[in-house]
C-alpha positions as CSV (number, residue, x, y, z in Angstrom):
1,X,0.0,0.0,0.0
2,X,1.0,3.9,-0.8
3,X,-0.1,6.1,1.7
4,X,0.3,9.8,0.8
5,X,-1.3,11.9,3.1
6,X,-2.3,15.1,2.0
7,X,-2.1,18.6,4.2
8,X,-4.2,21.7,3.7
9,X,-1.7,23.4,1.6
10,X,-0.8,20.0,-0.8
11,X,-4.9,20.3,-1.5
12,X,-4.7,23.8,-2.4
13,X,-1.8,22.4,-4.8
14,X,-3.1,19.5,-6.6
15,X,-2.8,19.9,-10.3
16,X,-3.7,18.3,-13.8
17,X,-0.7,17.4,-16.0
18,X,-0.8,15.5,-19.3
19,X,2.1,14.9,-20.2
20,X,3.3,13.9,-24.1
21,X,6.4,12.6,-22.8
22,X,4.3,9.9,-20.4
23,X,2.2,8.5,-23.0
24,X,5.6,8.0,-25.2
25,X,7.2,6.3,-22.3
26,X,4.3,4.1,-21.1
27,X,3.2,3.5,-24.5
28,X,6.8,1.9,-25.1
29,X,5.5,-0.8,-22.2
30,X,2.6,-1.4,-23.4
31,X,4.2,-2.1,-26.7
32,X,6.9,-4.1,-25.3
33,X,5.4,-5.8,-22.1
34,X,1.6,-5.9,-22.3
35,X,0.7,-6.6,-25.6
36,X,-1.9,-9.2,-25.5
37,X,-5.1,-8.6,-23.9
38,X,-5.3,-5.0,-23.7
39,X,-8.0,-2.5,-25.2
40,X,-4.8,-0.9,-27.0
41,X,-4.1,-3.8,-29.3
42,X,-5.5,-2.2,-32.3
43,X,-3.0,0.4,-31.9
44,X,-0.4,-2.2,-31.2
45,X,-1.3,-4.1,-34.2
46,X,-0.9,-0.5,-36.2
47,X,2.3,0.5,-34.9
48,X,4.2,-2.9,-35.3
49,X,3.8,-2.6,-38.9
50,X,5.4,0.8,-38.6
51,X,8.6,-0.3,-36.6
52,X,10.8,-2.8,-38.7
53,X,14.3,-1.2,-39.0
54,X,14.0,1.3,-36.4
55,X,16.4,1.1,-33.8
56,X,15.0,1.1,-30.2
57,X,17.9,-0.6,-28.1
58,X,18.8,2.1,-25.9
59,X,15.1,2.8,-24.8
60,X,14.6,-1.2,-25.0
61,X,17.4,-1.1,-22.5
62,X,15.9,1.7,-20.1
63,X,12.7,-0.4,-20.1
64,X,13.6,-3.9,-20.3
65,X,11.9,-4.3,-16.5
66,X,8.4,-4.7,-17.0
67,X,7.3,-3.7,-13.1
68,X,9.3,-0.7,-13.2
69,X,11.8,2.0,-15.1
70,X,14.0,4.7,-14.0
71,X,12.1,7.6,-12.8
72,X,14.4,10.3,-14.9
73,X,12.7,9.2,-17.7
74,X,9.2,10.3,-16.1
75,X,9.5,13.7,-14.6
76,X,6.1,15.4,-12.9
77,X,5.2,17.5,-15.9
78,X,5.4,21.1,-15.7
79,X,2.6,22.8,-16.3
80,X,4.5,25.3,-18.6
81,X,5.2,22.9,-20.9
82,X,3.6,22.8,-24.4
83,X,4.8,19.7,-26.4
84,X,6.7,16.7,-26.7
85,X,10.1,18.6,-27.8
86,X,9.9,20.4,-24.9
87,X,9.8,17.4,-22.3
88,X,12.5,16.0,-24.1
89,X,14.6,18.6,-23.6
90,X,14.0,18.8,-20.1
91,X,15.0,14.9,-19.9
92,X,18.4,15.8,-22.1
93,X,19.1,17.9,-19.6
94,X,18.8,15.2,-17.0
95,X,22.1,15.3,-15.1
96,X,24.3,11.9,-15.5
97,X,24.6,11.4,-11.6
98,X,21.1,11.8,-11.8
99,X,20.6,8.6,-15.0
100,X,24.0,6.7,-12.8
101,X,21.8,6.7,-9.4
102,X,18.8,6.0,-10.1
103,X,19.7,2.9,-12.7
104,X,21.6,1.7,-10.0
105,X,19.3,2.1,-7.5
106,X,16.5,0.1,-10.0
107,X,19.3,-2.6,-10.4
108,X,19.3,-3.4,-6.4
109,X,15.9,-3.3,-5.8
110,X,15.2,-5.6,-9.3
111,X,18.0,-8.2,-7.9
112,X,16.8,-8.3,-4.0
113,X,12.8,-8.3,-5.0
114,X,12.5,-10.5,-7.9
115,X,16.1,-11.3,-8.8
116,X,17.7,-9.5,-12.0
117,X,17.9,-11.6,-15.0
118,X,21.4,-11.7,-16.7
119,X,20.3,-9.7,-20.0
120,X,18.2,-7.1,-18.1
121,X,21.4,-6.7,-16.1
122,X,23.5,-6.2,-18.9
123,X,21.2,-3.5,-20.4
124,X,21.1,-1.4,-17.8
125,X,24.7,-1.3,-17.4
126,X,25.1,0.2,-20.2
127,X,23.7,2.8,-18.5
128,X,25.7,2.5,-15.7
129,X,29.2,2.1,-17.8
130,X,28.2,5.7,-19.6
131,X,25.5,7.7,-18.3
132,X,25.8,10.9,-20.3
133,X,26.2,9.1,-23.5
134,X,23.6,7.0,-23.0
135,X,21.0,9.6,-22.1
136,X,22.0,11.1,-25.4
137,X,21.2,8.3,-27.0
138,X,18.2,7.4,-25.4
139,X,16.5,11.4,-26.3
140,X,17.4,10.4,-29.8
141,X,15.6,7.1,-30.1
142,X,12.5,8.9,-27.9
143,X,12.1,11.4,-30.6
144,X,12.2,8.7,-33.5
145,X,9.8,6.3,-31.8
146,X,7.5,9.5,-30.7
147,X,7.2,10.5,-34.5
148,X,6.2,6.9,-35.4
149,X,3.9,5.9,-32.7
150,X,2.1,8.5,-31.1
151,X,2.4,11.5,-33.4
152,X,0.2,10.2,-35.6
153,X,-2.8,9.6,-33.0
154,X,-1.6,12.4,-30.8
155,X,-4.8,15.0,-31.6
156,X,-7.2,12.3,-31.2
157,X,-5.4,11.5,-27.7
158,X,-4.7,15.0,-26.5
159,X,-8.6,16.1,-27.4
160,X,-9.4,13.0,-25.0
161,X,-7.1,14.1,-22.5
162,X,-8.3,17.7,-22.6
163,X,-11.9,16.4,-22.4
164,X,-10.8,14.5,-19.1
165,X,-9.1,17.4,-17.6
166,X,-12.0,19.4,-18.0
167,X,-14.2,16.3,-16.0
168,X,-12.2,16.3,-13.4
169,X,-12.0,20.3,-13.2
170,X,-16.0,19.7,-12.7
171,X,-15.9,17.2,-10.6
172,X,-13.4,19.3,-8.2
173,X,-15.5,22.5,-8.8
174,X,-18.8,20.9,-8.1
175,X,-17.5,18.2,-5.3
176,X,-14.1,19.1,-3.8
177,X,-10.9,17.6,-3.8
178,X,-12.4,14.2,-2.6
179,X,-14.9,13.9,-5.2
180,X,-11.4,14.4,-7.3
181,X,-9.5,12.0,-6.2
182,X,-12.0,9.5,-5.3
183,X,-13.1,9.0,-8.9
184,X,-9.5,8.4,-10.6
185,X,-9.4,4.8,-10.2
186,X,-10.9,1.9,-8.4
187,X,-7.1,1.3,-7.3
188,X,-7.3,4.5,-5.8
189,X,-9.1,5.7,-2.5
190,X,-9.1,9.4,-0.7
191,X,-10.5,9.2,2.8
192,X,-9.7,11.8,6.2
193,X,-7.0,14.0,3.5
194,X,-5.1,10.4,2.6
195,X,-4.4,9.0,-0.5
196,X,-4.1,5.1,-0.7
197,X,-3.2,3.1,-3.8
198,X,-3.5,-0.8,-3.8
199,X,0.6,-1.6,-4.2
200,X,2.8,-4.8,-3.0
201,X,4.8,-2.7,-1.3
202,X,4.3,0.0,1.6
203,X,5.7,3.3,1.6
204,X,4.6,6.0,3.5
205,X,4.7,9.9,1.2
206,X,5.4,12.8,2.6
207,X,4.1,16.1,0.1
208,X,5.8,18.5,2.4
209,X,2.9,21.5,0.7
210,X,4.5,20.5,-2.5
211,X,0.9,19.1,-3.1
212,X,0.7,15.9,-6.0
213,X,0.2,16.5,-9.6
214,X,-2.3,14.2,-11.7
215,X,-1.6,13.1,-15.2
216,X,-4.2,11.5,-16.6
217,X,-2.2,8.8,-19.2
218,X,-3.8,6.7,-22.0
219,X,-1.5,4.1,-21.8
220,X,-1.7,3.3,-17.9
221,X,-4.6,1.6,-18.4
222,X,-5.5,-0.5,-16.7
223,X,-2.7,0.2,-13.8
224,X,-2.4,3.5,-11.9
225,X,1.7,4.5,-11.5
226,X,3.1,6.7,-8.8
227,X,6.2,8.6,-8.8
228,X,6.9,8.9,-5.0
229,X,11.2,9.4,-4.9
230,X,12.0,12.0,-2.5
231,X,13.7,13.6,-5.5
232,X,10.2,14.5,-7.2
233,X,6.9,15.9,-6.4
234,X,4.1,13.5,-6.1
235,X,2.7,12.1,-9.3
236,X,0.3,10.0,-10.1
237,X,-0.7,8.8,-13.3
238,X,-4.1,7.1,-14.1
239,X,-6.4,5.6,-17.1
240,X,-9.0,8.3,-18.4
241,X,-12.4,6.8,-18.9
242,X,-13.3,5.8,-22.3
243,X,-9.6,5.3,-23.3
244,X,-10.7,2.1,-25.8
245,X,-12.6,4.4,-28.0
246,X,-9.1,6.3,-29.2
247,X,-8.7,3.0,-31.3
248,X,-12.2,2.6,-33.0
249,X,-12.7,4.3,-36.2
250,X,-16.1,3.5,-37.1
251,X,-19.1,3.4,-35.4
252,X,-20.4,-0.2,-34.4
253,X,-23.6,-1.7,-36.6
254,X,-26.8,-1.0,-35.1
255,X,-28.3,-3.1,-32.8
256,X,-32.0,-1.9,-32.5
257,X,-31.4,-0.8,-28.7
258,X,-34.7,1.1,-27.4
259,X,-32.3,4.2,-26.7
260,X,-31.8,4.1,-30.8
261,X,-35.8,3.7,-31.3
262,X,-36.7,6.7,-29.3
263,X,-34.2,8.7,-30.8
264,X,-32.4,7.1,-34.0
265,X,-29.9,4.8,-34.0
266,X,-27.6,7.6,-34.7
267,X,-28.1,10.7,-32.9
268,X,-28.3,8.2,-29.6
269,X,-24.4,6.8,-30.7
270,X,-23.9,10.6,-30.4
271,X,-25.2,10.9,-26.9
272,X,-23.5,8.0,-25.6
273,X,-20.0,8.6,-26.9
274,X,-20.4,11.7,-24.2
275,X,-20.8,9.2,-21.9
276,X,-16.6,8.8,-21.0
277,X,-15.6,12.1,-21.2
278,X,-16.8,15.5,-23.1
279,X,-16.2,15.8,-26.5
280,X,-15.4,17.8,-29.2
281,X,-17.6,17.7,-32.7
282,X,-14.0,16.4,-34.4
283,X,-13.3,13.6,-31.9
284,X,-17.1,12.3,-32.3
285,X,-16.9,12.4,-36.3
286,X,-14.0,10.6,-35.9
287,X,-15.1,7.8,-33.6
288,X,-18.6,7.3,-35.5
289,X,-17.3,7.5,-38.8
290,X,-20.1,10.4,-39.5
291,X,-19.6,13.9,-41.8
292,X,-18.7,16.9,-38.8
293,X,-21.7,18.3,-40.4
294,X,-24.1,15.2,-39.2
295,X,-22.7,15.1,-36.4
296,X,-23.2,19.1,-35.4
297,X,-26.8,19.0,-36.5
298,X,-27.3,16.0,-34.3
299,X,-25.7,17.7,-31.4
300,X,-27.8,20.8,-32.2
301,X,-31.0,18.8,-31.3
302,X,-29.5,17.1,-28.4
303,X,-28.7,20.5,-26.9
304,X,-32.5,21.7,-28.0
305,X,-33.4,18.7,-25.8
306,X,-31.2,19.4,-23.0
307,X,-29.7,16.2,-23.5
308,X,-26.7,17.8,-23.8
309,X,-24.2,20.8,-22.8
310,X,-21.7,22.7,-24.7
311,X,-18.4,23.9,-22.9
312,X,-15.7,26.0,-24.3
313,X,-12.0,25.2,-23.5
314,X,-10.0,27.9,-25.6
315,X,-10.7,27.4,-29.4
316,X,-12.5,24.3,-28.7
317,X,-16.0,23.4,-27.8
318,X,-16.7,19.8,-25.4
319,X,-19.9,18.6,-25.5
320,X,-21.4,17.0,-22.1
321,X,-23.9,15.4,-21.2
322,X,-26.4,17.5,-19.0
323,X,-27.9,15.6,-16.1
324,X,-30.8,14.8,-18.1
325,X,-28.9,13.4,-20.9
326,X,-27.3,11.3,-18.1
327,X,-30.6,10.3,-16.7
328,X,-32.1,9.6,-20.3
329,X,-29.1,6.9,-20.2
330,X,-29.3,5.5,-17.1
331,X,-33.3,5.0,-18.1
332,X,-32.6,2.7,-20.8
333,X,-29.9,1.1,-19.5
334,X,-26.8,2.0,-21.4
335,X,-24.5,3.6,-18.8
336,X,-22.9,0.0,-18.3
């Protein structure tokens, strides 16, 4: 079990992160250690094709632990930050005491807990053997691998993220910080100002006011990771809701549900792809495979119903469901 207990002033700290650099990173696992049975094989199956002749040894090597990986290579995000190049340069700059002690320190743990095996060992010391040149090399390979794997689905993904950012900005405006952090994750519970998550191992965290960031993280799913070293601030990553519908590209055949009778079959795939997160009119055209055009007019009568509610986040408009769009669901029996 981790136990972070959280003081008046960490509350009035807490933060939402995402973070480009965090989907690369655990994206890489999933690629590498959790390939079957997840909702991300699609994008698995995508990406494979795209990775023959590319060169990923020195991030193989960083990452060749399944349970764990240095924590340099997963910084708490700074809010500041705008893209992926700029959370790789803050890693380049990682100093190579920094990449030396904490592969070590990974190394000991891996051999006393589950026992190193010989190849894992010998990857990692080639961090060990030449820190700075590694870490070089390592930025290098991130950047290739980022351009072919998640570029190419990073606006679906960073609309999804946004959407769950601004869920959670409602459920901490409406509820608190405990309806907050009570709804990240069934592996994670908030009761009396503590946060517990369900871990083989305990260690007690101490924020000292630096409060705990949140980065909600696509490719988590289905775990929740913590970043607890004394080094770092606080962070936990965890699954946004919905994250299997980033992989389908086309809406599902009808299947004459009541919730399609009474409204069409179409308009109510509308309402319940609103269901995970909000939504933008883009991110919904792509996942039902339907003309932006459809899908605005069929948003446009939602809203005339007050099925549904717009929200605008910069440029961008979410839609939401309103409380009677989330009754209308729960009445027909499609909020499983």
């Amino acid at each position: 079990m981790i136990t972070i207990p959280l003081s008046t002033e960490d509350l009035t700290r807490v933060r939402l992160a995402p973070s480009p650099l965090w989907e690369t990173i655990t994206s890489f696992g999933v690629l590498v250690h959790r390939s079957r049975n997840t909702v991300h094989s699609p994008w698995v199956s995508r990406v494979r094709r795209t990775l023959p002749g590319t060169d990923l040894d020195p991030l193989l090597a960083a990452m060749c632990v399944w349970r764990a990986c240095p924590d340099f290579l997963t910084p708490p995000p700074d809010a500041s930050v705008a893209g992926f190049d700029e959370e790789l340069e803050r890693l380049r700059a990682t100093p190579a005491e920094v990449v030396f002690e904490e592969v070590e320190l990974l190394v000991r743990e891996e051999k006393v807990a589950f026992g190193l095996q010989p190849g894992q060992e010998r990857m990692l010391g080639i961090y060990l053997n030449d820190p700075e040149g590694s870490l070089r090399r390592l930025v290098d390979t991130l950047n290739r691998y980022h351009e072919l794997a998640i570029s190419p689905y990073w606006p679906r993904m960073r609309e999804h993220l946004e959407g769950d950012t601004i869920r959670r900005g409602q459920a901490l405006a409406l509820g608190g910080v405990e309806a907050l952090l009570s709804g990240l994750s069934p592996k994670v519970c908030y009761v009396g100002g503590t946060i517990e998550l369900e871990k083989p191992h305990d260690v007690v965290v101490d924020p000292a006011g630096r409060g705990i960031t949140l980065v909600p993280c696509v490719f988590v799913w289905p775990k929740v990771d913590v970043l607890v070293e004394p080094g770092y601030q606080p962070t936990l990553a965890y699954p946004p809701r919905g994250a299997a519908n980033l992989w389908i590209s086309s809406s599902p055949a009808s299947n004459g549900t009541a919730l399609g009778a009474a409204l069409g079959e179409r308009r109510a795939s509308v309402l319940k792809c609103l269901l995970p997160a909000p939504t933008t009119t883009t991110e919904l055209s792509q996942q039902l495979g339907l003309a932006p055009a459809a899908v605005s007019a069929h948003l446009s009568r939602l809203k005339a119903a007050s099925l549904v509610e717009p929200h605008r986040s910069g440029r961008k408009v979410y839609y939401r469901l309103s409380f009677a769009g989330e009754s209308l669901l729960e009445v027909f029996g499609e909020t499983g």
